[in-house]
C-alpha positions in Angstrom: -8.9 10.0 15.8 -5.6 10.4 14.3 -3.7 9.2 18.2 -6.2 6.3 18.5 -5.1 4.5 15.2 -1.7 5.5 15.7 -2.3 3.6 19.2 -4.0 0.6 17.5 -0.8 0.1 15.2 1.5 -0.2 18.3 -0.1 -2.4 20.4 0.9 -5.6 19.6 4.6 -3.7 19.7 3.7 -3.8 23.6 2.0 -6.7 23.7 5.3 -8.6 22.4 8.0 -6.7 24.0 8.5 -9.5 26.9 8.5 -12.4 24.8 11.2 -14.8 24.5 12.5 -14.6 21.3 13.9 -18.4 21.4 10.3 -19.8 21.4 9.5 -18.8 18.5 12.4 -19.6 16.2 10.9 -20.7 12.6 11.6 -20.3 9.3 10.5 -16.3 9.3 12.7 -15.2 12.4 15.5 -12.7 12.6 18.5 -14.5 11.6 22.4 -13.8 12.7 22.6 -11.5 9.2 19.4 -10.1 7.4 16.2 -9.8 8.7 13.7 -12.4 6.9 10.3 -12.3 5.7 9.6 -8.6 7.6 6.3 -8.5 5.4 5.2 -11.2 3.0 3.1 -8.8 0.4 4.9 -6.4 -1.7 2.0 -4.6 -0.2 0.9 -4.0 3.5 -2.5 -3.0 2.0 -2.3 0.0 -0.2 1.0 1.0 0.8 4.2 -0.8 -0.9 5.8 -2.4 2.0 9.9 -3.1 2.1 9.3 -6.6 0.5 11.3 -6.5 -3.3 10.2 -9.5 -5.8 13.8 -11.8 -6.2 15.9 -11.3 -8.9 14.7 -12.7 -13.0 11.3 -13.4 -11.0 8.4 -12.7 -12.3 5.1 -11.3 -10.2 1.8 -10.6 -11.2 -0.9 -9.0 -8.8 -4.2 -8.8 -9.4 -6.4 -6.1 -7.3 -9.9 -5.5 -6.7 -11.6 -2.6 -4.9 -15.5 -3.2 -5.0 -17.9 -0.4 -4.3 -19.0 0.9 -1.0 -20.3 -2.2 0.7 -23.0 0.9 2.3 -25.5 0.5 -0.5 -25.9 -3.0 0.6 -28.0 -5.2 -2.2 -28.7 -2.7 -4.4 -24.9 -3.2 -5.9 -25.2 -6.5 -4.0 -22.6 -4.7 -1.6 -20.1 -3.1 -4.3 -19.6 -6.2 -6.3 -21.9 -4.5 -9.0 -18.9 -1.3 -8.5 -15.5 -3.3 -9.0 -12.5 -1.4 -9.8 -9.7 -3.9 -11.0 -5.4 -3.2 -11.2 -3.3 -5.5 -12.6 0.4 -5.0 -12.1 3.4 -7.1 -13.7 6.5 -7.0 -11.6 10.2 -8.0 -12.4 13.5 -8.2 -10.5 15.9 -6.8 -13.0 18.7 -7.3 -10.5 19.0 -8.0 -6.9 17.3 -5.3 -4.4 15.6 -4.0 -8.1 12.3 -4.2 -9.3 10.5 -2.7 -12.4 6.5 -2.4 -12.4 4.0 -1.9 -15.3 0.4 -1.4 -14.2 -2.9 -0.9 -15.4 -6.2 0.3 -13.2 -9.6 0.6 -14.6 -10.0 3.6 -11.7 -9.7 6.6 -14.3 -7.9 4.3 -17.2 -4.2 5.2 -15.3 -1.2 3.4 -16.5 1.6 3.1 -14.5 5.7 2.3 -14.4 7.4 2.0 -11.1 10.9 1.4 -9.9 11.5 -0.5 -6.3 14.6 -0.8 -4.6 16.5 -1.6 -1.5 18.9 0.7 0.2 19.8 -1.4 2.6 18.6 -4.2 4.8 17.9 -4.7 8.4 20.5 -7.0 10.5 20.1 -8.4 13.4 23.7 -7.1 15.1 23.6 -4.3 12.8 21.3 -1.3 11.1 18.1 -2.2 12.9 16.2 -1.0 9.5 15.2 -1.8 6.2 14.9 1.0 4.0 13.6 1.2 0.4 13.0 3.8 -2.0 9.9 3.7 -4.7 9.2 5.9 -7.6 6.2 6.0 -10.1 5.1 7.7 -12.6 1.3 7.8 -13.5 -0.6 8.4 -16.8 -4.4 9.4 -16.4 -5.8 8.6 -19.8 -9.9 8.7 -18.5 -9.6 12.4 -19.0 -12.3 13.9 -21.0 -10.8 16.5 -23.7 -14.4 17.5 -24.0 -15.4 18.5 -20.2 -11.7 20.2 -20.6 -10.5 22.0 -23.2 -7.4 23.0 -22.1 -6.5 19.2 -21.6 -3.1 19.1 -22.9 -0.7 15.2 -22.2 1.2 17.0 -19.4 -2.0 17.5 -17.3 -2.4 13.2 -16.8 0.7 13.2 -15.9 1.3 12.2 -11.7 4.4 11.0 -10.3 5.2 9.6 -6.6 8.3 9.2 -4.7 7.8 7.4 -1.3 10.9 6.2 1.3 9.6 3.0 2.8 11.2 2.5 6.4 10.8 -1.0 8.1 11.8 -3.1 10.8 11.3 -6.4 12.0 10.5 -6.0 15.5 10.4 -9.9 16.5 9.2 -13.2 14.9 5.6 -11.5 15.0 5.3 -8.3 14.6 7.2 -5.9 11.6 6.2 -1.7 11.6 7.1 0.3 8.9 7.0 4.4 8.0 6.1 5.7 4.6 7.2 9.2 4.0 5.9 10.4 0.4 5.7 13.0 -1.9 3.7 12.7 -4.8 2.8 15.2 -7.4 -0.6 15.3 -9.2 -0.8 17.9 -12.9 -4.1 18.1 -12.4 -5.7 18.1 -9.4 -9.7 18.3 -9.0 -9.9 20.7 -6.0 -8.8 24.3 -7.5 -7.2 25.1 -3.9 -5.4 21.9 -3.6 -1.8 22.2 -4.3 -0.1 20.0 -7.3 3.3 19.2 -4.8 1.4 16.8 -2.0 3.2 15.4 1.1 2.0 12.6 3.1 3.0 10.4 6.1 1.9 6.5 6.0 2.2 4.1 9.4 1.8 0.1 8.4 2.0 -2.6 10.4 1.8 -6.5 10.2 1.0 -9.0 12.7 1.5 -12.6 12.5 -1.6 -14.5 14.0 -0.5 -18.1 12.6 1.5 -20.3 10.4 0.0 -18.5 7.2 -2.3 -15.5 8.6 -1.3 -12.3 9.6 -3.8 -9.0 10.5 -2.0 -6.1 8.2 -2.9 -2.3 8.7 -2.1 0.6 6.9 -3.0 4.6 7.5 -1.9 7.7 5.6 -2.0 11.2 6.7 -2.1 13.7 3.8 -0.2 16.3 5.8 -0.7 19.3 3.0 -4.6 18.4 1.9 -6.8 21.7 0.8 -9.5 22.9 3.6 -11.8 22.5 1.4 -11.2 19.3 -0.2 -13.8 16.5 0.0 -11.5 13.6 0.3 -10.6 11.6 3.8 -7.2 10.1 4.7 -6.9 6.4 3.7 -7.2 3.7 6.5 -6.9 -0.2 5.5 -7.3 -2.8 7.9 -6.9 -7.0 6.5 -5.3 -9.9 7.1 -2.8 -11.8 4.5 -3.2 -15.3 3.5 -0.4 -17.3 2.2 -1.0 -20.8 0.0 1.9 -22.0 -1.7 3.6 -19.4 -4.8 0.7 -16.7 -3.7 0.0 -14.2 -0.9 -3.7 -13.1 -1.1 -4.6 -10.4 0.9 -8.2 -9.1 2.2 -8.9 -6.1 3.2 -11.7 -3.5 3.9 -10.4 0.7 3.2 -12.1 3.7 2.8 -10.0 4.6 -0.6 -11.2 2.7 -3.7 -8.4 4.0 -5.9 -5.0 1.7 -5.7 -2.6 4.0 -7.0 -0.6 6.2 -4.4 -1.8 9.2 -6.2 -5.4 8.0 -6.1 -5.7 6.2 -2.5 -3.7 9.1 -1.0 -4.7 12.3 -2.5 -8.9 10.6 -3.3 -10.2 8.6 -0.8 -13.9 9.2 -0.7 -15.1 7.0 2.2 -15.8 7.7 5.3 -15.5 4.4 8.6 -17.8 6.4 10.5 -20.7 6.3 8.5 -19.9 2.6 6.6 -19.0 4.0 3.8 -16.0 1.2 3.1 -14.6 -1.0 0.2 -14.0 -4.6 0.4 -11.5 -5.8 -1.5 -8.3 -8.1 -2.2 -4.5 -8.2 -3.9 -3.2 -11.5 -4.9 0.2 -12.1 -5.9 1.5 -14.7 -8.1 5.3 -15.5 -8.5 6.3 -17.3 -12.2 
């Protein structure tokens, strides 16, 4: 399973390796200097892609993870089941973002830090890479099913190297090494120190439409742990100062912690989640 989505994700890598670059010069090519517009979401789906919010702008996204579309109109196909995120994001300086979130999936707060490393150049380093770190509080919690609750058990944190490149006017790949670190974890066996591996890709059907993928292998998971690697498949829309992006995944949480380390749903049996991100710039 794991060779055949790695397979899907490189296809259109093949598919585009012959084409003439010159016939396709617009605004969102690979200029003489940096690499433009290699994704147009600060997310591919649940992963953070390479994409950093411009200095002194202002960003707010709005996410939605309905419930498993498999219990069709009885919760009228997870609409009745929404889980909602909404994240403020600001360039403090150029190549740096802060991030302040709040999900309704466990009551978790969030702060984040984004920034670039370096860029990808057409004559020169043939990546972009950019580092992410986040800190997670999990205030849904219950003191009274746990006792020995203490602040330092909702605690989570993430670090994630994010590893792009713009491959031509197209098509843009990126790698997501992470490491993320849950206090408390729900599966006794599961370790707290959690490694994973994310593959992403974006591929530009039109003007404004793109089909975006993203996949994350949790390379240290428990044996006996009841959760599934995430897999996000959507396409991005851009209108004017927003990117809204579509998507159906098998992880309802939106967190890295949550979509990485808790994914309940299963593609095989329809057991998915609809849902969208929009981005608005201020």
């Amino acid at each position: 399973m794991q060779k055949f989505l790695l397979l899907i994700l490189w296809i259109p890598l093949f598919g585009t390796a012959q084409e003439e670059l010159l016939a396709e010069i617009d605004t969102n090519s690979i200029t003489d200097d940096d690499a433009t517009a290699v994704f147009k979401g600060l997310k591919i789906v649940n992963f953070e892609s390479t994409k950093l919010v411009a200095k002194k702008e202002f960003t707010l996204v709005i996410s939605h993870r309905f419930g498993s579309i498999e219990n069709g109109f009885d919760s009228f196909f997870g609409l009745d089941d929404a889980v909602t995120r909404i994240n403020f994001i600001y360039g403090i300086a150029e190549g740096w973002n802060i991030g302040v979130s709040r999900s309704s999936y466990h009551k978790i707060y969030e702060g984040s830090l984004k920034y670039r490393l370096v860029k990808q150049q057409k004559n020169g380093f043939p990546f972009s890479i950019v580092g992410y770190n986040s800190v997670m509080i999990n205030t849904g919690l219950d003191s009274e099913n746990l006792p020995q609750l203490k602040f330092k058990h909702r605690l989570a944190y993430a670090t994630q190297i994010l590893i792009s490149r713009k491959v031509n006017s197209r098509f843009s790949m990126e790698m997501m090494p992470t490491y993320f670190h849950d206090n408390y974890v729900v599966v006794n066996e599961q370790s707290n120190a959690q490694f994973a591996i994310g593959l992403g890709g974006r591929y530009k059907l039109g003007k404004r439409w793109s089909l975006n993928m993203d996949y994350g292998l949790h390379v240290n998971r428990a044996s006996n742990s009841p959760f599934k690697n995430p897999l996000s498949i959507g396409v991005d829309l851009e209108t004017g100062g927003h990117v809204f992006q579509m998507h159906f995944t098998n992880a309802q949480p939106m967190n890295t912690n949550g979509f990485l380390g808790q994914a309940t749903g299963d593609w095989t049996n329809g057991n998915v989640y609809f849902g969208f991100n929009l981005s608005r710039v201020f």
